[in-house]
MIKOLVO-930072 format. One record per residue (C-alpha): residue in one letter; x, y, z. Coordinates in pm, 1 decimal, always signed. Last residue first. Example, Ala and Ser with C-alpha at 12.3 -4.5 7.8 and 13.67 -1.06 7.14 Angstrom:
[rec s,[+1367.0,-106.0,+714.0]] [rec a,[+1230.0,-450.0,+780.0]] 
// end
This chain:
[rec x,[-2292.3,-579.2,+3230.4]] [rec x,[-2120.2,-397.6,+3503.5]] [rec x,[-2455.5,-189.8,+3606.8]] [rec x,[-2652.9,-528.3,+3603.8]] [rec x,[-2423.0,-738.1,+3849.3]] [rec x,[-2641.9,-800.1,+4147.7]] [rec x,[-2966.2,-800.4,+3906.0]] [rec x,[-2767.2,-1048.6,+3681.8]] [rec x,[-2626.5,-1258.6,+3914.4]] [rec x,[-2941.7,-1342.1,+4088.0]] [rec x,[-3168.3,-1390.1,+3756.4]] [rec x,[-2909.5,-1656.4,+3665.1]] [rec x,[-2919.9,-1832.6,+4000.0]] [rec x,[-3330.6,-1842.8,+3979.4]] [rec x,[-3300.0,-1937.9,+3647.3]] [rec x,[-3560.0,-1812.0,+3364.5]] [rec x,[-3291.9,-1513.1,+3362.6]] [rec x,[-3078.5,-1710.8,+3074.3]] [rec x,[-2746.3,-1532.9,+3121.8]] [rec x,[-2491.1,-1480.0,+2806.4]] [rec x,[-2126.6,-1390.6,+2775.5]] [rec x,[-2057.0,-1357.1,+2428.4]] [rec x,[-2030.9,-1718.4,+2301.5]] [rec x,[-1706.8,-1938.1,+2299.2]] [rec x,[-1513.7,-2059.8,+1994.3]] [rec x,[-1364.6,-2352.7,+2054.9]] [rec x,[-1625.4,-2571.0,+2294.2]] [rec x,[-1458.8,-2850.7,+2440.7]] [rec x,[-1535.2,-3217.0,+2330.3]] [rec x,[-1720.9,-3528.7,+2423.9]] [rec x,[-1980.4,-3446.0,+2088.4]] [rec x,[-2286.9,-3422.1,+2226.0]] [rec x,[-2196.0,-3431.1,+2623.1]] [rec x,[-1894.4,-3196.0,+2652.7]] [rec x,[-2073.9,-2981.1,+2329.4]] [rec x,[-2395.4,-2942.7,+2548.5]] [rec x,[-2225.6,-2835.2,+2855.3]] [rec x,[-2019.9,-2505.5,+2653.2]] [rec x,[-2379.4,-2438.7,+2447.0]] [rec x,[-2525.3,-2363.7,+2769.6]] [rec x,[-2484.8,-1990.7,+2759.6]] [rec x,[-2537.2,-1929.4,+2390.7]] [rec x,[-2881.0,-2096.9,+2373.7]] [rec x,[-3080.3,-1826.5,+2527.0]] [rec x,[-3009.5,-1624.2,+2225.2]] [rec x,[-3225.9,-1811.2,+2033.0]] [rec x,[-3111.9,-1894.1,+1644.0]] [rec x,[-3122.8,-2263.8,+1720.2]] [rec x,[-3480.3,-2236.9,+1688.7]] [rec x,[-3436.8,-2139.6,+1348.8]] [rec x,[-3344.0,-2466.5,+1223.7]] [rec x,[-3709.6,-2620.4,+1248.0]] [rec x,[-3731.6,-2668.1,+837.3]] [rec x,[-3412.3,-2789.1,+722.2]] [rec x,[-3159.1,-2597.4,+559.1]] [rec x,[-3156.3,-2694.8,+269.2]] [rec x,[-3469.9,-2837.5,+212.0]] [rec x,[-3444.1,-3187.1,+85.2]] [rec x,[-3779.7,-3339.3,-92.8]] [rec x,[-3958.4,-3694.9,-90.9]] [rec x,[-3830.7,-3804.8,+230.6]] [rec x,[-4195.2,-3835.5,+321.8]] [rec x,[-4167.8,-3587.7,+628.8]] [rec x,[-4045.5,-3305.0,+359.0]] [rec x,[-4344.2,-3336.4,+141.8]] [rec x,[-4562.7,-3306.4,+472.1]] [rec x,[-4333.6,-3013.1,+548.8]] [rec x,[-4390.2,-2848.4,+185.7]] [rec x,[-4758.9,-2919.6,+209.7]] [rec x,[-4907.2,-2549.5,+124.5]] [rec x,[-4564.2,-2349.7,-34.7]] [rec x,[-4468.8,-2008.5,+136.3]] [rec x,[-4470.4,-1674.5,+62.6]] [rec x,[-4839.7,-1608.2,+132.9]] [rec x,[-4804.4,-1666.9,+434.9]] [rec x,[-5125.9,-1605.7,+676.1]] [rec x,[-5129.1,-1980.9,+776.4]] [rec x,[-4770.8,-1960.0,+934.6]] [rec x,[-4704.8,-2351.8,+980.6]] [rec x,[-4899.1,-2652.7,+845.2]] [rec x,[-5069.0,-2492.0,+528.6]] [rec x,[-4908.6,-2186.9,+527.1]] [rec x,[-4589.3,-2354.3,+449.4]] [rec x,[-4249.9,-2205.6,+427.1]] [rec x,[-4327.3,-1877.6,+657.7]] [rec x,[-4301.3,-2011.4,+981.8]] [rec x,[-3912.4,-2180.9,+905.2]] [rec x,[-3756.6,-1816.7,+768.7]] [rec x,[-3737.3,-1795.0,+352.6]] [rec x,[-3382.0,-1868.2,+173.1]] [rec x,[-3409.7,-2179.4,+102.1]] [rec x,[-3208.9,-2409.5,-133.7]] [rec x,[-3481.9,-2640.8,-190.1]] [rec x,[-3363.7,-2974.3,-338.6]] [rec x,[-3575.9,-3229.4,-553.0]] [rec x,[-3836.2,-2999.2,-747.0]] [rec x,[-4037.3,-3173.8,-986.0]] [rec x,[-4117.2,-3056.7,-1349.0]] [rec x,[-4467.5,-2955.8,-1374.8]] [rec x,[-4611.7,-2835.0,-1729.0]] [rec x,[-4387.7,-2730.6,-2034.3]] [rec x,[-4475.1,-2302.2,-2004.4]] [rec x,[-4322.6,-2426.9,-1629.9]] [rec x,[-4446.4,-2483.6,-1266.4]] [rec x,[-4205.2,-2625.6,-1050.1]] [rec x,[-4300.1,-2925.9,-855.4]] [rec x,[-4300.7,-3099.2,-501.5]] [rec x,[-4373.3,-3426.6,-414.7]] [rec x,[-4618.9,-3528.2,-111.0]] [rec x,[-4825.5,-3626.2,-374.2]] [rec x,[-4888.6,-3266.1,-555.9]] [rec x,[-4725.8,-2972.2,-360.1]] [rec x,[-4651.6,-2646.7,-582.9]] [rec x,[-4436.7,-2455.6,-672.8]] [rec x,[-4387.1,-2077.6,-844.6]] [rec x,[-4618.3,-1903.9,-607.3]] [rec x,[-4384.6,-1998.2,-312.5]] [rec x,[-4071.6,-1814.5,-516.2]] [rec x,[-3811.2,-1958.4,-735.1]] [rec x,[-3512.6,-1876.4,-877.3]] [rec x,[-3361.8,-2217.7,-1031.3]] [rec x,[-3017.3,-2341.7,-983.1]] [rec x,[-2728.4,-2317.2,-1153.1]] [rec x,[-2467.5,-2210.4,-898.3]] [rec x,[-2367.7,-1884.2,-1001.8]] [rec x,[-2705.4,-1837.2,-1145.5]] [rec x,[-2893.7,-1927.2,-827.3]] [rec x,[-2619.4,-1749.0,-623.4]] [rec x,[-2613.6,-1390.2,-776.8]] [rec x,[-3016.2,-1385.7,-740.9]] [rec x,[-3066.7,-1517.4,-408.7]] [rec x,[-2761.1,-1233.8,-359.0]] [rec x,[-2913.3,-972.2,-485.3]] [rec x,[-3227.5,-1048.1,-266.1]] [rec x,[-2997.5,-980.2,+9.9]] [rec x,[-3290.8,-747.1,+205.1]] [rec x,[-3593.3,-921.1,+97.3]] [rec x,[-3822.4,-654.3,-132.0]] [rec x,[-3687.5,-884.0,-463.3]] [rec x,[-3903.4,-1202.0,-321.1]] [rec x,[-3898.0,-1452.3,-45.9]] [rec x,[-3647.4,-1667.8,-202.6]] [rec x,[-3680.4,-2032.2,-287.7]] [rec x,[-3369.7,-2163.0,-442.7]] [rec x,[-3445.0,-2478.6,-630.7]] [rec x,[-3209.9,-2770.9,-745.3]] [rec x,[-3352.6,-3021.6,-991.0]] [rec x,[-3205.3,-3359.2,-960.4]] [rec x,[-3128.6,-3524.8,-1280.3]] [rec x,[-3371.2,-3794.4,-1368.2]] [rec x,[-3241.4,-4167.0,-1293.9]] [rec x,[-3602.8,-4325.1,-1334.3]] [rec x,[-3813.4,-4067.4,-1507.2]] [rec x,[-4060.0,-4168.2,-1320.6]] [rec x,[-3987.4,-4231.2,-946.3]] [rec x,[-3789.0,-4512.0,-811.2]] [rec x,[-3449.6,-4310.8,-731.1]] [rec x,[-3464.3,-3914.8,-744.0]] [rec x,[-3462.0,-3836.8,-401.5]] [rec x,[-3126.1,-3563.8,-383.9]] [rec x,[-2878.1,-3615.6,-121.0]] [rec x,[-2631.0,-3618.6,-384.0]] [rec x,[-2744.7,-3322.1,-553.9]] [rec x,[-2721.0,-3119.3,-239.3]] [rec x,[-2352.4,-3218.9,-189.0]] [rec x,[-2240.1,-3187.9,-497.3]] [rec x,[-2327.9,-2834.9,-540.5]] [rec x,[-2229.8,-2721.8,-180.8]] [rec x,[-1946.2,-2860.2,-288.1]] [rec x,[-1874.9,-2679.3,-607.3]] [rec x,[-1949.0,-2348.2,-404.6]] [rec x,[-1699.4,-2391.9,-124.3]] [rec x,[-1423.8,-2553.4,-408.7]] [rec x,[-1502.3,-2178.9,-648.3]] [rec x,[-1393.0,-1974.3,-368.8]] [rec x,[-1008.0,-1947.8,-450.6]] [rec x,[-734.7,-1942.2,-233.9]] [rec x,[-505.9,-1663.4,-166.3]] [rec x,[-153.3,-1796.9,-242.0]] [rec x,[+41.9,-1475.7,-91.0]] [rec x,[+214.0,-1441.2,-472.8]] [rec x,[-126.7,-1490.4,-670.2]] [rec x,[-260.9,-1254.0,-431.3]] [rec x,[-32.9,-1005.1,-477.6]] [rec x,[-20.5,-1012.4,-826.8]] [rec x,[-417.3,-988.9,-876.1]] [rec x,[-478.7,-732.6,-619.2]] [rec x,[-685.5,-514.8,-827.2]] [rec x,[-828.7,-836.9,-1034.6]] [rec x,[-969.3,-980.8,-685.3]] [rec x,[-1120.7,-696.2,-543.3]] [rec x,[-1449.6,-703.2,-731.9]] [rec x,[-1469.7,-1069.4,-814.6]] [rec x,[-1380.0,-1140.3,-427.1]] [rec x,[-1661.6,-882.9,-327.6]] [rec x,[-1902.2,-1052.7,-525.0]] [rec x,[-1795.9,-1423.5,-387.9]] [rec x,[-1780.0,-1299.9,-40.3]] [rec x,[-2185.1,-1176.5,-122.8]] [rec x,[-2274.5,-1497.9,-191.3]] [rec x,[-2201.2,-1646.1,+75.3]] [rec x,[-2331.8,-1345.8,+335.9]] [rec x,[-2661.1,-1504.6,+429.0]] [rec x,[-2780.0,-1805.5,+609.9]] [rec x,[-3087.0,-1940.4,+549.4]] [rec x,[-3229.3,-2072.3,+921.0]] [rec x,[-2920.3,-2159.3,+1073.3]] [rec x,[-2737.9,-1816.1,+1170.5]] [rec x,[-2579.8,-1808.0,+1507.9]] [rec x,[-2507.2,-1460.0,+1700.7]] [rec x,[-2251.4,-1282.9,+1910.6]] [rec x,[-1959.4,-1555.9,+1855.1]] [rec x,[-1644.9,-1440.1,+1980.4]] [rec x,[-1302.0,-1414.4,+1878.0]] [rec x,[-1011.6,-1340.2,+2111.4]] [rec x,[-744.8,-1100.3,+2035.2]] [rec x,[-694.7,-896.7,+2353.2]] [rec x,[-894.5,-618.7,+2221.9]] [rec x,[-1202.2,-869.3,+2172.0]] [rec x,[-1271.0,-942.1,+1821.5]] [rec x,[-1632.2,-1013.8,+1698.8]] [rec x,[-1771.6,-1305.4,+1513.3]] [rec x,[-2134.0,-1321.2,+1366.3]] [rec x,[-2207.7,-1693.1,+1298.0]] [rec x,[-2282.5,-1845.3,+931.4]] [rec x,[-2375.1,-2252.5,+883.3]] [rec x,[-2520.6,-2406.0,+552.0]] [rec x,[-2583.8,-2788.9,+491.6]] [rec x,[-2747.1,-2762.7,+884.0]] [rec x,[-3009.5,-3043.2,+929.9]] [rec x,[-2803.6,-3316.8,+785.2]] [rec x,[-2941.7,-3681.4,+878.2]] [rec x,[-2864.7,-3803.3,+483.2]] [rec x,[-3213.7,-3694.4,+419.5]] [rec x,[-3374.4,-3533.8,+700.8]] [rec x,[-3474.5,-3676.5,+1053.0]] [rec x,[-3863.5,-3592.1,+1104.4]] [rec x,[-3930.4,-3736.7,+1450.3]] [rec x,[-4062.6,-3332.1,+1554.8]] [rec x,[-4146.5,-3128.8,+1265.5]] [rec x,[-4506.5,-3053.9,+1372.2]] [rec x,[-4387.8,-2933.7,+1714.7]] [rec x,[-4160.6,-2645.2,+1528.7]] [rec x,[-3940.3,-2450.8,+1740.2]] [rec x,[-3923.6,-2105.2,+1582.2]] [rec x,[-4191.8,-1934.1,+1818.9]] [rec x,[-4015.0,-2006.5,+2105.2]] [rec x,[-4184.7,-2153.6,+2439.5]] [rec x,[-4045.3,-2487.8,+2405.0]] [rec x,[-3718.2,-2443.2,+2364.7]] [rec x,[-3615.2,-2232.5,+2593.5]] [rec x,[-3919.9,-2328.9,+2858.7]] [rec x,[-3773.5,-2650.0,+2799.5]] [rec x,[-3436.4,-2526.7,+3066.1]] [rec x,[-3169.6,-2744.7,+2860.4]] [rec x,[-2897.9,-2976.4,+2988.2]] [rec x,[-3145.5,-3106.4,+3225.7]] [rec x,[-3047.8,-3476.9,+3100.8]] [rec x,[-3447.4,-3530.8,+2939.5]] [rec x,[-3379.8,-3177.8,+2795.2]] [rec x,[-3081.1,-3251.5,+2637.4]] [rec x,[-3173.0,-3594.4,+2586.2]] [rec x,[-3460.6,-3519.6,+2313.8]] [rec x,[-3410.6,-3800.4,+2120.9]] [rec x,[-3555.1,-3654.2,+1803.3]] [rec x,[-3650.7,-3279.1,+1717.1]] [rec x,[-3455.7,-3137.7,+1975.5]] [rec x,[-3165.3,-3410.0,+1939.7]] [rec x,[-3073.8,-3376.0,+1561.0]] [rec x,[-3116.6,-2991.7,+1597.9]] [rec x,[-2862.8,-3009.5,+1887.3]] [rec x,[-2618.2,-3253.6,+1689.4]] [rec x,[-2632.6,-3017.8,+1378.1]] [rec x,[-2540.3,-2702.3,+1657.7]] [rec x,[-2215.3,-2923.3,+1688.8]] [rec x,[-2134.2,-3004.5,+1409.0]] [rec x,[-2158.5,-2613.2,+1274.7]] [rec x,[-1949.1,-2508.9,+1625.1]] [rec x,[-1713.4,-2775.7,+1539.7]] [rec x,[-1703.9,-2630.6,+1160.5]] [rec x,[-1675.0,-2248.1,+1326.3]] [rec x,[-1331.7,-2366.1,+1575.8]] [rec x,[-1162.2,-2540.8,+1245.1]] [rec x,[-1181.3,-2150.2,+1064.1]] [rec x,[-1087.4,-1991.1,+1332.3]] [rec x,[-796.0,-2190.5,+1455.8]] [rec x,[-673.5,-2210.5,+1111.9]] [rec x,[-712.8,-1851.1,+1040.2]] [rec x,[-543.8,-1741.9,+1328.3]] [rec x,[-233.7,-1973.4,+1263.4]] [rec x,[-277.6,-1821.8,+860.6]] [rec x,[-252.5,-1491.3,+1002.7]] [rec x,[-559.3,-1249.1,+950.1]] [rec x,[-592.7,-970.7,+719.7]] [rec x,[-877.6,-763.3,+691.3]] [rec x,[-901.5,-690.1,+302.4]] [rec x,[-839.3,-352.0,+192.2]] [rec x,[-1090.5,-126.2,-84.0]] [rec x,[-1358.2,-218.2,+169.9]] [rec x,[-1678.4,-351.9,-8.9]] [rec x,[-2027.7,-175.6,+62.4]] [rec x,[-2360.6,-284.3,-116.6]] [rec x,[-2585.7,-15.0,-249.0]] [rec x,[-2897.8,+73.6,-142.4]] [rec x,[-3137.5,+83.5,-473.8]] [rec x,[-3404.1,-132.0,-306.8]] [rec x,[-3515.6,+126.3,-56.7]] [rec x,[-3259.6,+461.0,-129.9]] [rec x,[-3474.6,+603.2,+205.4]] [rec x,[-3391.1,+310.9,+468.4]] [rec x,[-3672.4,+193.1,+640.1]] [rec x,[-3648.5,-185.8,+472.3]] [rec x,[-3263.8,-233.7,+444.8]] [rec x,[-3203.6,-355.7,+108.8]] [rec x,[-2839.5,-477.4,+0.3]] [rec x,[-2722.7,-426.5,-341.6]] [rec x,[-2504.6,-498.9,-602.7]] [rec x,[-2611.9,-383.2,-905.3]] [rec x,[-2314.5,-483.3,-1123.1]] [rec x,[-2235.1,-167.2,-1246.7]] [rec x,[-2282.3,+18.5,-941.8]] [rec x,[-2030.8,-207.7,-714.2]] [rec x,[-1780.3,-185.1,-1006.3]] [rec x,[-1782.0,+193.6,-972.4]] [rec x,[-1741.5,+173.8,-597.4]] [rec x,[-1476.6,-30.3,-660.1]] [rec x,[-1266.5,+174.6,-935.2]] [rec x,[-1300.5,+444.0,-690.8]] [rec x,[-1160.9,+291.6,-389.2]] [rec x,[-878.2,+172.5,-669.8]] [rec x,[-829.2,+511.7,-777.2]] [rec x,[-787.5,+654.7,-444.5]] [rec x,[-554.2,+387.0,-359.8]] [rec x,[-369.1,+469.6,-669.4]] [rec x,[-303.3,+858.5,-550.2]] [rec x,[-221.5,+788.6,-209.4]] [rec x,[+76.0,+567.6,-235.2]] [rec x,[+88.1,+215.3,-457.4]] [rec x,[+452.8,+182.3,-255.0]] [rec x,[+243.2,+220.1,+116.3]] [rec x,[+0.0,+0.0,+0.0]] 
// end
């Protein structure tokens, strides 16, 4: 930076913003005044961190991802965590994202989570955080891509010569992945190829860009409730040709809005029968219906138990300190310690 001097950097910040313009990139923020037309941001520098850093990080997220798979896996199934007192029920029970209908439905493949996003923050003495889990339809994917293809050429050289990897392997496996799990055996046209859906809520949702972006980065379909529909627990696309099922939903709609039939009845986002389609094995929904419970910030302070007994390890990446006030003890602490909180 400092041999590129003031000059080029102020071309280069403009060079982006230009770039972020011409490919419409855009993220909506309901009250603000520019509406649809807000533009995305991209820093002209890229936060570096050390590959040690990165390793930690990066291994610490994919235990956290295993691990919050395990605790879907067990609320809708087993249900030992609350059986073991490892979880208050009023937690789980008494939020709105926990979803009684889908309980003893185990996915194809037993993956709940195929996609997995936290907010991190960085304490001054250099320890990472988690402030929030995503695990409904995670966001932010497709935007790394866009800022990559943005920043990329500017930095070509240099990150050719620091051996920056490339993208393209997250994406390709996500690909795989979902087509692999797809139902497509014993049902006319024998062997079809699946057909992979992303279900958005519409161009007013705030990263519509990136349902967009994704769906033709990855070759998938751009659909919305009104384009599908339910017939024998199956689930097809309308088309000019007539119905062509849908195998894999790639959704990026919250759990109470999927199926008005079953869920939110008001919805008129969603598909009627998805979740009965879903209980017959008969589609994947990526990720599955129910995940959103996981987003409840009650969760954070007993996630360190809950990973000794799911998976017999130590939780990584720890949680901003959180108190469920349900507790008696928890209540306590807080009241006693509220103006240092």
């Amino acid at each position: 930076m400092a041999h590129m001097g003031q000059t080029e950097l102020l071309r280069h910040a403009r060079a982006v913003r230009r770039a972020v313009e011409q490919d419409g990139v855009t993220y909506n923020i309901y009250a603000d005044a520019k509406g649809t037309d807000r533009p995305w941001e991209v820093d002209l520098l890229p936060l570096i961190l050390g590959p040690a850093e990165w390793h930690v990080l990066a291994s610490a997220v994919a235990q956290r991802a295993r691990l919050l798979n395990a605790v879907l896996a067990d609320l809708y199934g087993a249900g030992r965590l609350l059986t073991e007192g490892l979880l208050p029920p009023a937690i789980i029970y008494g939020h709105r994202n926990y979803l009684w209908p889908c309980r003893g439905v185990e996915p194809l493949g037993g993956t709940y989570l195929h996609l997995y996003s936290c907010d991190l923050a960085r304490s001054p003495d250099g320890r990472w955080w988690v402030l929030a889990d995503r695990t409904q339809g995670p966001s932010g994917a497709g935007y790394a891509l866009q800022n990559r293809l943005i920043v990329g050429p500017m930095h070509g050289t240099l990150f050719r010569t620091l051996g920056v990897q490339r993208l393209a392997h997250f994406f390709r496996t996500l690909q795989q992945r979902l087509a692999a799990l797809a139902p497509t055996e014993g049902v006319p046209p024998a062997g079809e190829p699946p057909l992979i859906a992303l279900l958005t809520p519409g161009p007013y949702n705030e990263t519509y860009f990136e349902h967009v972006f994704l769906a033709r980065y990855l070759g998938f379909a751009l659909v919305e409730g009104a384009d599908l529909t339910v017939r024998d627990h199956r689930v097809y696309l309308k088309t000019l040709e007539g119905l062509k099922r849908v195998h894999v939903l790639l959704r990026r709609l919250d759990d109470e809005y999927c199926d008005p039939a079953t869920l939110r009845a008001d919805s008129a986002l969603g598909v009627p029968g998805l979740l009965a389609a879903a209980q017959a094995g008969q589609v994947v929904i990526a990720n599955a219906l129910g995940s959103g419970v996981l987003e409840n910030p009650a969760l954070l302070g007993f996630l360190p138990g809950i990973c000794q007994a799911l998976l017999g390890e130590s939780l990584v990446l720890p949680s901003v300190a959180t108190w469920w006030c349900g507790e008696a003890p928890a209540l306590d602490h807080v009241i006693a310690h509220l103006p240092d909180l």
